[in-house]
C-alpha positions as CSV (number, residue, x, y, z in Angstrom):
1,X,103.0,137.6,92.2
2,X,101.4,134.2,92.2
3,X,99.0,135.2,89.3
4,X,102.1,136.5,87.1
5,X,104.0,133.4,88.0
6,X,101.3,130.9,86.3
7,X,100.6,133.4,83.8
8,X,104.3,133.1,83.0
9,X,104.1,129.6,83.4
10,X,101.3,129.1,80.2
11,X,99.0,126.7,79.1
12,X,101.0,123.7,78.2
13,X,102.8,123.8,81.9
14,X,100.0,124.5,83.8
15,X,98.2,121.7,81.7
16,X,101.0,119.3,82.6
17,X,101.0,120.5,86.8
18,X,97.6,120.2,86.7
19,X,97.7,116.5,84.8
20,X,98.9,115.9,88.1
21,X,96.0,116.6,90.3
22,X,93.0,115.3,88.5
23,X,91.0,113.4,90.8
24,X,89.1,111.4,88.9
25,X,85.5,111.3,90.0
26,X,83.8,109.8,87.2
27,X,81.8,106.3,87.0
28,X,84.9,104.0,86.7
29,X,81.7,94.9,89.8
30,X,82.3,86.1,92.6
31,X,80.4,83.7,94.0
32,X,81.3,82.4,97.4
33,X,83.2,79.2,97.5
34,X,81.9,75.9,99.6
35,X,82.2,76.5,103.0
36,X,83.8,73.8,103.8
37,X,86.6,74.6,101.8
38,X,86.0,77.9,103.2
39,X,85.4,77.9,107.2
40,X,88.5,79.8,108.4
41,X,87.8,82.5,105.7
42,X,84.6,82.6,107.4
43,X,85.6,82.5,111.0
44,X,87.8,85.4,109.9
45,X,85.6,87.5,108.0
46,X,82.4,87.1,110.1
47,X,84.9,88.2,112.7
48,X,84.6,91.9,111.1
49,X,81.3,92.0,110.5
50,X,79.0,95.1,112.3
51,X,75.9,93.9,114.0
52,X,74.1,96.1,116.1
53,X,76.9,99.2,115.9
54,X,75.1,102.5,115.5
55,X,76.1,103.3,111.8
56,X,77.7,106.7,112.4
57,X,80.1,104.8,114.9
58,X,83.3,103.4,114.6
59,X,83.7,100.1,114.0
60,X,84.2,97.6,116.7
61,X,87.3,96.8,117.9
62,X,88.4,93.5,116.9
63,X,91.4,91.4,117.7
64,X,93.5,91.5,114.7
65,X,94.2,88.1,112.8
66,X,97.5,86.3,112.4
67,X,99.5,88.3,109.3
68,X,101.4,85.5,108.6
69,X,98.2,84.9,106.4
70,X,98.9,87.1,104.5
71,X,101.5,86.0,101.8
72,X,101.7,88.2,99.1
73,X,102.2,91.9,98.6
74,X,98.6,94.0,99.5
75,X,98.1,96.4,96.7
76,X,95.4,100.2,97.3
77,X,94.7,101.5,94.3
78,X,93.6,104.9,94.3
79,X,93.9,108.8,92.5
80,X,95.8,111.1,93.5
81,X,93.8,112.8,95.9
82,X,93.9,113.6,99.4
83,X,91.3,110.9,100.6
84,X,93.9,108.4,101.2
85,X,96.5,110.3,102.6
86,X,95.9,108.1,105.8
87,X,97.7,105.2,103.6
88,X,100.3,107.4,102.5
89,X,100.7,107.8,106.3
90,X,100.7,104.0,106.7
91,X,103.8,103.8,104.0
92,X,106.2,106.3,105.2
93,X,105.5,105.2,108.9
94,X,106.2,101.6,108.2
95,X,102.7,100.8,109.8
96,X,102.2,98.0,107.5
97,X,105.4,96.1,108.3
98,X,105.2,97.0,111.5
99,X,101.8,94.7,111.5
100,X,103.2,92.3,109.6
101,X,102.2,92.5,106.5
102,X,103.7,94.1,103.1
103,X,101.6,96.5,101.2
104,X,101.6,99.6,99.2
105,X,99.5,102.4,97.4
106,X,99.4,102.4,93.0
107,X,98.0,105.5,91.9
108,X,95.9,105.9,88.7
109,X,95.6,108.4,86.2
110,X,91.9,108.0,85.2
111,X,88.9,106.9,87.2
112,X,88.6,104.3,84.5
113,X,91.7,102.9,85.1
114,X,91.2,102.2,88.5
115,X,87.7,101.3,88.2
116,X,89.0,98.2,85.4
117,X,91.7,97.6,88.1
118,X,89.3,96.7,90.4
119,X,87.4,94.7,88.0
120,X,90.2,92.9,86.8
121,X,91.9,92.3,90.8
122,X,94.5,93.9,90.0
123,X,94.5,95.8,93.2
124,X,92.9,94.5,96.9
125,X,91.3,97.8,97.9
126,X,90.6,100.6,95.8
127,X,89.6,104.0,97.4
128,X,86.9,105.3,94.8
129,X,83.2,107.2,95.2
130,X,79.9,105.9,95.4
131,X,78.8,106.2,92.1
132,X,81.8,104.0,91.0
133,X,81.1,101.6,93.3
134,X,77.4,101.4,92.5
135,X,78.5,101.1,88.7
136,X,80.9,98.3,89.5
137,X,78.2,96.5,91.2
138,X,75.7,96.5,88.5
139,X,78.3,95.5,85.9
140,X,78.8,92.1,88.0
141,X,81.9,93.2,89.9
142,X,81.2,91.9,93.6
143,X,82.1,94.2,96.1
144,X,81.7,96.0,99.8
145,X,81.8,99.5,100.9
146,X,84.3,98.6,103.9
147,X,84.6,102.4,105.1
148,X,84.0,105.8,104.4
149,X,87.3,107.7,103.8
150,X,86.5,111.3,103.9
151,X,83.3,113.0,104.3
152,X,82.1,111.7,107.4
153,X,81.1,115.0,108.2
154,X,80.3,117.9,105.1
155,X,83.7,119.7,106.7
156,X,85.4,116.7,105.0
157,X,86.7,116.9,101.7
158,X,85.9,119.6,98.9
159,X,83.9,120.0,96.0
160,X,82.2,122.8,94.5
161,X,81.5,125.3,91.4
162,X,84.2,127.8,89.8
163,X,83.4,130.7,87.7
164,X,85.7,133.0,85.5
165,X,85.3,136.5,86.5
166,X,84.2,138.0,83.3
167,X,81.6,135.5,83.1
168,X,79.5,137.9,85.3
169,X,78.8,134.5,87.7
170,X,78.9,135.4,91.5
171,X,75.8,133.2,92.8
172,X,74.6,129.9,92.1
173,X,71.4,131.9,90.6
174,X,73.6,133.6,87.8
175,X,74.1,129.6,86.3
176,X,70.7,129.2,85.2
177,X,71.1,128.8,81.2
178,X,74.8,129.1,81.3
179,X,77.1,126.1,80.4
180,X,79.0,124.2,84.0
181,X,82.4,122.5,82.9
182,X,81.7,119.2,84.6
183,X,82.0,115.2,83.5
184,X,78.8,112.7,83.9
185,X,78.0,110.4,86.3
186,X,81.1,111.9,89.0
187,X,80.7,113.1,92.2
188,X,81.5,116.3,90.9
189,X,78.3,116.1,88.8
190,X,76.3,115.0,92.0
191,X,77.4,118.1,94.2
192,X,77.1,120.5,91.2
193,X,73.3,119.4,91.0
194,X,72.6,119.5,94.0
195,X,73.9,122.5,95.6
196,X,72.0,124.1,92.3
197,X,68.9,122.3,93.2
198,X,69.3,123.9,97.1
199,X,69.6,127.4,95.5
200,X,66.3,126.7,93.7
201,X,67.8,126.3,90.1
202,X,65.1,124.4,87.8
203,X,66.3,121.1,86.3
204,X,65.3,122.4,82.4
205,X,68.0,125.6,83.4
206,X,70.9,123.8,84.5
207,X,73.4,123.5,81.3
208,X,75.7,121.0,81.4
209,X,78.8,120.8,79.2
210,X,80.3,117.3,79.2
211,X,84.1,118.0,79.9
212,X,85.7,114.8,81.4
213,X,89.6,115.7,82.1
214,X,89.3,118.3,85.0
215,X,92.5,119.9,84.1
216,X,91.2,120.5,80.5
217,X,87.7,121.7,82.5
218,X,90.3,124.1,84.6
219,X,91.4,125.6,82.0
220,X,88.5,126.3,80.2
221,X,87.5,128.2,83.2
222,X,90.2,130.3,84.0
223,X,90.2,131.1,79.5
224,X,86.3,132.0,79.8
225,X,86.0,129.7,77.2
226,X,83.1,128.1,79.8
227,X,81.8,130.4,82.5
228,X,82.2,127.9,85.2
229,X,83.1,124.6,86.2
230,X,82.2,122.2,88.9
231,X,86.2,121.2,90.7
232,X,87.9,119.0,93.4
233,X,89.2,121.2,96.5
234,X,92.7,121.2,94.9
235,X,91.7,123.4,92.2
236,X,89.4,125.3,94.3
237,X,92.1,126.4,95.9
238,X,94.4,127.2,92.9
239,X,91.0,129.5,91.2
240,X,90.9,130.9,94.7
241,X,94.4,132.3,94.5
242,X,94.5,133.2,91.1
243,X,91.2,135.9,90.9
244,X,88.5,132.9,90.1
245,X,85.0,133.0,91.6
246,X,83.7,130.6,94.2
247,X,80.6,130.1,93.7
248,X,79.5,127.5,96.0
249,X,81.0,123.9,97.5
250,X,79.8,121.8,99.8
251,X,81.5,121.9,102.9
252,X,78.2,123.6,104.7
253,X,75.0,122.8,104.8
254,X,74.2,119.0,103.9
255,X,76.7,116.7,103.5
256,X,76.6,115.4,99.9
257,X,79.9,114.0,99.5
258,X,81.9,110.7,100.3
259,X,84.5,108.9,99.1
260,X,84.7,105.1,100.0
261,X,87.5,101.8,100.8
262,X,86.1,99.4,98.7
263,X,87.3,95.8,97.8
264,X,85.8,92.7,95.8
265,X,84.3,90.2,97.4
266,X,86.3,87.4,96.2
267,X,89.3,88.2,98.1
268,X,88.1,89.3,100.9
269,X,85.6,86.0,101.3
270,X,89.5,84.2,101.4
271,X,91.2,83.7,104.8
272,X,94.4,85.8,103.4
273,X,91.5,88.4,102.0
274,X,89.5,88.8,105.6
275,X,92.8,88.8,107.5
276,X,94.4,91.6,105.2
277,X,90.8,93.6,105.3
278,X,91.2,93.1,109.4
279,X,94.8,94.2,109.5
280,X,94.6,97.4,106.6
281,X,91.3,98.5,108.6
282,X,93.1,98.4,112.0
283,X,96.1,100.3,110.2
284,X,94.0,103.0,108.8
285,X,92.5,103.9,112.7
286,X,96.1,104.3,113.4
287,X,96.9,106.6,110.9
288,X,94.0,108.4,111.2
289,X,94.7,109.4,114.7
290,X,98.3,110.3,114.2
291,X,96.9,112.8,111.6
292,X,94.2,114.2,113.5
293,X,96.1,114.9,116.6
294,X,98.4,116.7,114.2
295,X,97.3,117.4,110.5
296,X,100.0,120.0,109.9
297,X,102.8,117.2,111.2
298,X,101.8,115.6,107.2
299,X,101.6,118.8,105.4
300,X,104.7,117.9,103.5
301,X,103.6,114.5,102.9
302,X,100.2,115.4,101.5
303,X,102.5,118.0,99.3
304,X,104.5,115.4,98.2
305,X,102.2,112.8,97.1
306,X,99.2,115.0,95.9
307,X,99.5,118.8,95.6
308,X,103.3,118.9,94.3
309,X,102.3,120.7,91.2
310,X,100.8,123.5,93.1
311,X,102.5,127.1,93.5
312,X,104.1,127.1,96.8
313,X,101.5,129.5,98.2
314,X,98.8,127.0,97.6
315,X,100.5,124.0,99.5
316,X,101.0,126.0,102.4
317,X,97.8,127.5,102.7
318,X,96.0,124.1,102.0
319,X,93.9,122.8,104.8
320,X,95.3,119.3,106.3
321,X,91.9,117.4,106.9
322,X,90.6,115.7,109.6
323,X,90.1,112.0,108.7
324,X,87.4,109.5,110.6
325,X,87.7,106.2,111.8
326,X,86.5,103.5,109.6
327,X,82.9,103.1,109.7
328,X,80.7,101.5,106.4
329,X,78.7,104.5,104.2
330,X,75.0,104.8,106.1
331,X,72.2,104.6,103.9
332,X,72.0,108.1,104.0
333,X,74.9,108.7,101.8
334,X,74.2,106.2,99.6
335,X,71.0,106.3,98.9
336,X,70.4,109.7,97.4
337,X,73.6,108.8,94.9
338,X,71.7,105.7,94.0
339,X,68.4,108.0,93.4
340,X,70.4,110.4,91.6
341,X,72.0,107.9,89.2
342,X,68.7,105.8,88.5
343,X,66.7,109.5,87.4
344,X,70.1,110.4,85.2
345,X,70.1,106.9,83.1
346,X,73.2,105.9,85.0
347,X,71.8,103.1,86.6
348,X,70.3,100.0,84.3
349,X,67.8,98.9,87.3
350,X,67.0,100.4,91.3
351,X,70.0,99.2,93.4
352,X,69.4,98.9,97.0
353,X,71.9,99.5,99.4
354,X,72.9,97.5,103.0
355,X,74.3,99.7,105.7
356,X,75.3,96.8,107.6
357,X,76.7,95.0,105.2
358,X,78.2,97.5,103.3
359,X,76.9,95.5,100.1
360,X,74.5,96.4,97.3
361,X,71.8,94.6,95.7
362,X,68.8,94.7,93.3
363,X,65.7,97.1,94.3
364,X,62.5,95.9,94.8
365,X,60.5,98.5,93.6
366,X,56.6,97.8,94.7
């Protein structure tokens, strides 16, 4: 039934439900002021800082600062994806007024969007990938990887390859030569290499054809008009139930896939900045463990907010993830992202990356 219904539905509607669900993965970066301007922003943000915490730890508990700090209206931007639903938690819950402070989630459209919203400071946090945040950085945009916000663990979040069924595709083998529906310099692009490289593909075999909007790369799919695509977990999900081929994702093996709470430097080096950083961080934990002592409690609010376009059978059979506590990205996420972008051109110079700061910097390459 579910097949006839979106066959029913044709292109231009699934095109628009779909519109709905892109996830944006692409590549979407001032200076301190004197300290003595600046000492209770300091006090405040050295007050968050990790020392000695083992990296795959939480954070340290911290006492949180005063919110009447915070004067103005705290602004997450991020896609429509199910990364942040620990914010979307946060809103309908009224944690951040009950903390004190007022502060909401703006979705974007396009990676790019939110990637020049950052740039800009339009929005305080942004919840993006490491290969945006690595091209922000080298562009001059200032900023720190606060916190991973899904993939902790491989079993955390969803990526992987799609293939139409007359494409003759069932293993990750069958792709040498043949074209992969994917965008540069995305996540999606990451996983798609290297779960290929893990089934022994050659580099010189792997085909790539550069199709940015995932709903357009969906579609192309499920038309045969490319034999497969690399997709978020949404749309695993909707190729799952309508007779598509699962080739591969990465939620076994190891765990190639994060995305990240990031925000700029400059605001978060200012007293209002730190103490929002402290408060939102704090906020997140809370959420986090109201969801993972019940993840099917937000079912309808992860519906809601980022699967509404799906057939009915889809939202109820989608998984409610487990979410962790906020800890900064380890080196060994970031690092192999940073190797990956420097060997594909996307990367001007070697970045290095700090696990205990969170912050990235130039390479030293000897």
């Amino acid at each position: 039934m579910l097949k006839k219904y979106l066959q029913k539905t044709g292109a231009l509607v699934l095109a628009s439900m779909l519109a709905l669900l892109v996830l944006g993965m692409s590549a979407c970066n001032n200076s301190s002021q004197d300290a003595s301007t600046n000492s209770n922003a300091n006090d405040v943000a050295a007050a968050n800082e990790e020392t000695a915490v083992p990296m795959d730890s939480p954070l340290p508990e911290i006492s949180i600062p005063d919110p009447s700090k915070v004067t103005r209206e705290i602004i997450i931007g991020t896609m429509v994806t199910e990364d942040i639903l620990p914010m979307w938690v946060a809103e309908s819950e009224s944690m951040f007024a009950d903390h004190g402070i007022k502060a909401r989630v703006e979705t974007f459209q396009s990676a790019q969007e939110l990637s020049l919203a950052v740039a800009s400071g339009s929005v305080d946090f942004a919840m993006t990938d490491p290969m945006v945040s690595a091209s922000l950085a080298q562009s001059g945009t200032k900023i720190t990887l606060h916190w991973v916000t899904l993939g902790a663990t491989a079993e955390q979040g969803r990526f992987g390859i799609m293939a139409n069924p007359e494409s003759g595709v069932k293993t990750l083998a069958d792709l040498a030569g043949k074209p992969i529906g994917v965008g540069s310099n995305t996540i999606l692009e990451y996983v798609m290499d290297k779960l290929l490289e893990e089934a022994g593909v050659p580099q010189d075999k792997i085909v790539v054809e550069e199709l940015k909007k995932i709903p357009v790369r969906y579609e192309m799919m499920t038309s045969n008009q490319v034999p497969a695509a690399a997709l978020p977990g949404s749309l695993l999900a909707l190729g799952e139930a309508t007779g598509m081929v699962l080739v591969a994702d990465d939620t076994k093996g190891a765990n190639l896939s994060q995305s990240v709470m990031i925000a700029r430097d400059d605001f978060t080096n200012t007293e209002e900045g730190a103490t929002a950083l402290a408060i939102v961080r704090a906020i997140w934990d809370e959420a986090v463990a109201a969801i993972n002592k019940n993840p099917a409690q937000y079912r309808s609010l992860l519906i809601e907010k980022a699967l509404s376009a799906m057939p009915p059978a889809v939202q109820e059979s989608y998984p409610v993830s487990t979410y962790p506590e906020a800890a900064k990205p380890t080196n060994a996420m970031i690092d192999p992202v940073l190797d990956w972008m420097l060997e594909k051109g996307y990367l001007n110079e070697p970045l290095s990356y700090n696990q205990m700061t969170g912050k990235f910097g130039v390479a030293i390459v000897y």
